[in-house]
N, C-alpha and C positions, 0 to 999 in steps of 0.2 A: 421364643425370640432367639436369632443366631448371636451368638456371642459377639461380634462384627457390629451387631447392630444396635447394641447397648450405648453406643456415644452417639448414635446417629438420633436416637429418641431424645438422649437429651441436649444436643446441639437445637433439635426442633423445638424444645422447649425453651429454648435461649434464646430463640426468636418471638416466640408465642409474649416471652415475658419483657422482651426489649436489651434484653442484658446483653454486654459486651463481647461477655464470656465468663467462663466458669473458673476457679480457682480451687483445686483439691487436692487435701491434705491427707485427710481420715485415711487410716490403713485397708480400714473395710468395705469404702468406696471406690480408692484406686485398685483394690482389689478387684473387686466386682467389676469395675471398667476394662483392666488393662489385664486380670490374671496373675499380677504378683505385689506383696506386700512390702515390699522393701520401699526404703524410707523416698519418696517421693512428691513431687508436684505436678497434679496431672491440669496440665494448660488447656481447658476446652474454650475453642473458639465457634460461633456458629456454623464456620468454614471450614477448620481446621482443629489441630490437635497434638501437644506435645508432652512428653512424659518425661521430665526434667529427675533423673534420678539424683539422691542426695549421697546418697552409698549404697555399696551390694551390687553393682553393675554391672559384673558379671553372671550374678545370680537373675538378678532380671533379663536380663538377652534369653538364658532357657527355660523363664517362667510364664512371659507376657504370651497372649493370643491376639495383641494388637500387632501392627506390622512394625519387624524390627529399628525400620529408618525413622519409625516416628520419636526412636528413647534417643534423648540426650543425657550425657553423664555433667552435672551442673549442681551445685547447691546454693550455690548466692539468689536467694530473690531478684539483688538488683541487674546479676545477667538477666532472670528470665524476661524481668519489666521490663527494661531496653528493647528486649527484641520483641515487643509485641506491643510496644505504647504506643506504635504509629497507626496500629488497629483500632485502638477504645476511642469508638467515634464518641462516646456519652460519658464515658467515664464511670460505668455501672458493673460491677462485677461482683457475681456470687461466690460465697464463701462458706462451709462449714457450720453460722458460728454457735450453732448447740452446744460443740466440741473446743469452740477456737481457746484459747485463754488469753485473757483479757492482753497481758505484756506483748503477745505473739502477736494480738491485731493491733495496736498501738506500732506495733514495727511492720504489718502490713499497708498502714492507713500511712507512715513516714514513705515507705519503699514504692509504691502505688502512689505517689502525688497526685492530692487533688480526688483520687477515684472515691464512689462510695461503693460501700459494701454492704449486702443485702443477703438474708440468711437463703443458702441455696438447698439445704437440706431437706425441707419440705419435700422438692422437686425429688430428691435424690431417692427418699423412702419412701413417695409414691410408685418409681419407678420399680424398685427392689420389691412392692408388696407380687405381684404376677411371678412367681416361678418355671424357671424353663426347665425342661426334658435333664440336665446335667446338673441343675442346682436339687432338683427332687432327686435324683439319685444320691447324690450327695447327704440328703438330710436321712434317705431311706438308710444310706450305711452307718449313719450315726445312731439310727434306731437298732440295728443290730447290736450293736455297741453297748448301749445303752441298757439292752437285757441281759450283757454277759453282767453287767453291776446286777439284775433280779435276781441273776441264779445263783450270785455270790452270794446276796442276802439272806438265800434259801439255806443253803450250806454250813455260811457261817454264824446265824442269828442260834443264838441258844443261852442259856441261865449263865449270868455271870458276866459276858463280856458286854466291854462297854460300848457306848455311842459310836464313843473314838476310832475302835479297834473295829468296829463293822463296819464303819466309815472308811477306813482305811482299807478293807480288803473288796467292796465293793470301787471303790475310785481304781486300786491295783488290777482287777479286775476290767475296768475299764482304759485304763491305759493300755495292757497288756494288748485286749484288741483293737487296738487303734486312736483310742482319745487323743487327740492332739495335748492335752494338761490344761485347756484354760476356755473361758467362757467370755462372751462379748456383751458388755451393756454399753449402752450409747449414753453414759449418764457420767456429769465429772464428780469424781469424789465417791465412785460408787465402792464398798469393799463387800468382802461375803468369803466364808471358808472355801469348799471346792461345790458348796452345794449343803443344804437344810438337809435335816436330819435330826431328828427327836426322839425320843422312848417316853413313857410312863407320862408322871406330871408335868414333866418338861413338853409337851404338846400344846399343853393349855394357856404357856409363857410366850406371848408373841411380842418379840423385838421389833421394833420401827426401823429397823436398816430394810427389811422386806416385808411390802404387806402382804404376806403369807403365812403358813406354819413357816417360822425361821431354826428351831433347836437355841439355845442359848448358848451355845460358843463355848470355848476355853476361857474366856475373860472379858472383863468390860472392852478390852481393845478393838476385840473382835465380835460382838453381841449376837453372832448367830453361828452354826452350824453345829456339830457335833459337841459335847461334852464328855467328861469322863465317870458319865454315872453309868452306873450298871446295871444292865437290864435282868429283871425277874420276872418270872413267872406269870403270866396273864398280863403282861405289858402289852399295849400297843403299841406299834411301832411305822414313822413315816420317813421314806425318806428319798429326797425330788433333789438329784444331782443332775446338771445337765452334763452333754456329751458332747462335742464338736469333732466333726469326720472333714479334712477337706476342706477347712472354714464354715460348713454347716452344723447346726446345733440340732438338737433332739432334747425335748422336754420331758421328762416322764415324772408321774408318785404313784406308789403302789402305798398299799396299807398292809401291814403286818401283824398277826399274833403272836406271841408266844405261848403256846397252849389251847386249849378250843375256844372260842368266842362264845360268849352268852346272845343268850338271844337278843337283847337291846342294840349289841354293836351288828350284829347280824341282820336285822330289820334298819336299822341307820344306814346302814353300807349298803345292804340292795336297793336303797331306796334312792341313795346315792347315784350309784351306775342306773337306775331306770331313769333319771335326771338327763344323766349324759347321753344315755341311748337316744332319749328323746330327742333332746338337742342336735345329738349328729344325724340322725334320720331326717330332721325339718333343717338344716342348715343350708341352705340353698344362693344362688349367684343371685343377687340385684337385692338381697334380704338386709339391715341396715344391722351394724353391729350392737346399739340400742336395741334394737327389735330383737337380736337373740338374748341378751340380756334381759330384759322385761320376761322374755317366753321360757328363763328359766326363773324366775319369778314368781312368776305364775305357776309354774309347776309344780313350785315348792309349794304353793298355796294350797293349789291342787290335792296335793299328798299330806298334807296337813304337820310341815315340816320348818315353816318357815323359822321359826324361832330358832331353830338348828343351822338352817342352811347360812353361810358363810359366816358364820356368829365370830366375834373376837372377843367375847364378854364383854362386860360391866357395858352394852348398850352401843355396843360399834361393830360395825359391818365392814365387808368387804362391798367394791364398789365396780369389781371388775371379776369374769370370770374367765378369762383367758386371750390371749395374746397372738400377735404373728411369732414367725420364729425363722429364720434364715442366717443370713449372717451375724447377726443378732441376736441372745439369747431371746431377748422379747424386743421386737420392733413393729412397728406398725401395721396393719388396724388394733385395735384391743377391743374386746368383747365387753363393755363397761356401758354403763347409761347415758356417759357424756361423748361416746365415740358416733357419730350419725353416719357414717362413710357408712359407702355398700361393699360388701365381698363379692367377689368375683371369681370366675373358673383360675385353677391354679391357685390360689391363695394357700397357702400353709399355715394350719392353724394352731396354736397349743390349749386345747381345754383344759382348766382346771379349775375343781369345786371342793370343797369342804364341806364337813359340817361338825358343829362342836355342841357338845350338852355338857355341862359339867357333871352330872349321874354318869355319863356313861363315856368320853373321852372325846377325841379327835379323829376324825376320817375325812381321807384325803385321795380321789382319786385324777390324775391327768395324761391324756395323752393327745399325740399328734396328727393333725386332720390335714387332709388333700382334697383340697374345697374341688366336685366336681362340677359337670355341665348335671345330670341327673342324680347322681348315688357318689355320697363321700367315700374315702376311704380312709381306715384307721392306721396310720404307717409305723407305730409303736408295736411291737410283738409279744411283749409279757402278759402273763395273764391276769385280765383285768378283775379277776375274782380277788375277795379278802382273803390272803393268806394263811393259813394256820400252819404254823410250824411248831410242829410236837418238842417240847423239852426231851 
């Protein structure tokens, strides 16, 4: 899809659904729309279309790929209502409100008389799941990125240092080539260090701020990422920082030694990546996000693993095995038993699986899928082997 033609899809949907027109806020959607994130209200009409910037207006004239006559420099709501209330034949206009906060639509539902607001969002992450030719590249460079953090870990992991400190030259590492510094969730109230990261016992401690390996943080403030324990000798080691290139994200974990693996974490971990092998070979367009989920279920059966596969102890599972990922670290479809949507060519996928035994630790492999018409492709480049890195 030409970039041009991103409002025109969803003008056509604003007909399909009867709406007046669309009303956007979210940074990652005028993004997507218009090419720049500066603080803005992007006015879509079935018709027409206007980009009411709030500040930065000059930074938007050489950002946007919409045409320049459509940016107006404006921040009052009650200018933009005026000039478009002679339009709202219904009074129905989409809005955010996943994102909105509650004060904010309270002053849109006073400024908007009379209109109702209807969550437009849906509409928005159906659009965004299909990837074009510029947003893949995008995510491809964020994968590059994304391995300069594996090769730090290669380097820098050895006896002694801690969480913290390999966390740290891993993110340095990733900034250096390009990380923009920050990660997108579409969730309010969401927080997280820069990215999970565990050692040793700390793998087996999983935090409810993410249902994944999370690491246990610096303090209750923060209940996940790195901490300042120190890693030893035969530790395992995980750790899934994402990367953002461009506004696109790149998902990865690798699993780590310190020292040789015994055979238990060595038959876990192959049996791990034959899981995902599986998975990406059978991942296919018109296939239901359910249906993959179940098929790695089954696998696990298969392999006589289930007890391990996505375990969080004491009798609780994971419910999902991987994600889309674009503008969003995780956005929609998700790989989960309650998601029934189909994938489709272009979709960008993030797999990621576990598996946990209390005898033998925590493994954790994931990376990023380019859903095709015949054969996926894998657009993560570190090597997807369990690590050993020699003390």
């Amino acid at each position: 899809m030409a970039l041009m033609e991103r409002i025109g899809l969803l003008q056509e949907k604003l007909k399909e659904q009867q709406l007046d027109g669309a009303l956007l806020f979210y940074s990652r959607d005028v993004f997507y729309y218009t090419g720049t994130a500066q603080p803005s209200y992007l006015v879509v009409l079935p018709d027409d279309y206007t980009l009411f910037i709030r500040s930065g207006f000059d930074f938007a004239l050489n950002e946007v790929f919409i045409e320049k006559e459509r940016l107006r420099q404006d921040r009052r709501l009650e200018n933009i209502y005026r000039e478009i209330s002679s339009r709202l034949k219904d009074k129905k206009m989409g809005t955010e409100l996943d994102v909105l906060p509650t004060e904010r639509f309270f002053e849109f539902q006073k400024i908007f008389s009379g209109c109702e607001f209807v969550d437009i969002s849906p509409l928005v992450l159906e659009q965004r799941k299909r990837k074009d030719h510029s947003e893949i590249d995008s995510i491809k460079e964020a994968c590059k990125v994304i391995h300069e953090g594996h090769k730090a870990a290669l380097s820098n992991l050895r006896e002694g240092i801690t969480e913290l400190e390999l966390s740290a030259a891993i993110e340095n590492a990733h900034r250096l080539a390009g990380h923009e510094g920050i990660f997108f969730l579409r969730q309010p109230d969401f927080f997280m260090s820069r990215g999970p990261i565990a050692s040793g016992p700390n793998l087996s401690r999983f935090s409810g701020v993410v249902y994944s390996i999370t690491g246990v943080g610096l303090s209750p403030a923060v209940p996940v990422g790195p901490s300042r324990r120190s890693i030893s000798k035969g530790d395992l080691v995980v750790f899934d920082i994402p990367t953002m290139v461009k506004g696109y994200h790149s998902d990865q974990t690798r699993t780590y030694i310190l020292g040789k693996a015994g055979i238990e974490v060595k038959e876990m971990y192959n049996t791990l990546k034959e899981m995902a092998d599986h998975l990406i070979e059978n991942i296919r367009p018109g296939v239901k996000c359910s249906q993959i989920f179940q098929m790695a279920v089954d696998k696990a059966g298969e392999l006589k693993v289930t007890d391990a596969f996505l375990n969080f102890g004491g009798g609780k599972k994971s419910h999902m095995i991987g994600h889309g990922i674009g503008l969003e670290c995780t956005e929609p479809p998700i790989f989960s038993k309650y998601d029934h949507s189909e994938l489709s060519e272009d979709f960008v996928m993030a797999l990621e699986m576990h598996m946990f035994r209390q005898d033998v630790g925590v493994i954790k492999l994931e990376d990023v899928i380019l859903i095709g018409k015949e054969k996926n492709e894998i657009l993560t480049k570190s090597s997807r082997e369990l690590s050993e890195v020699q003390c």
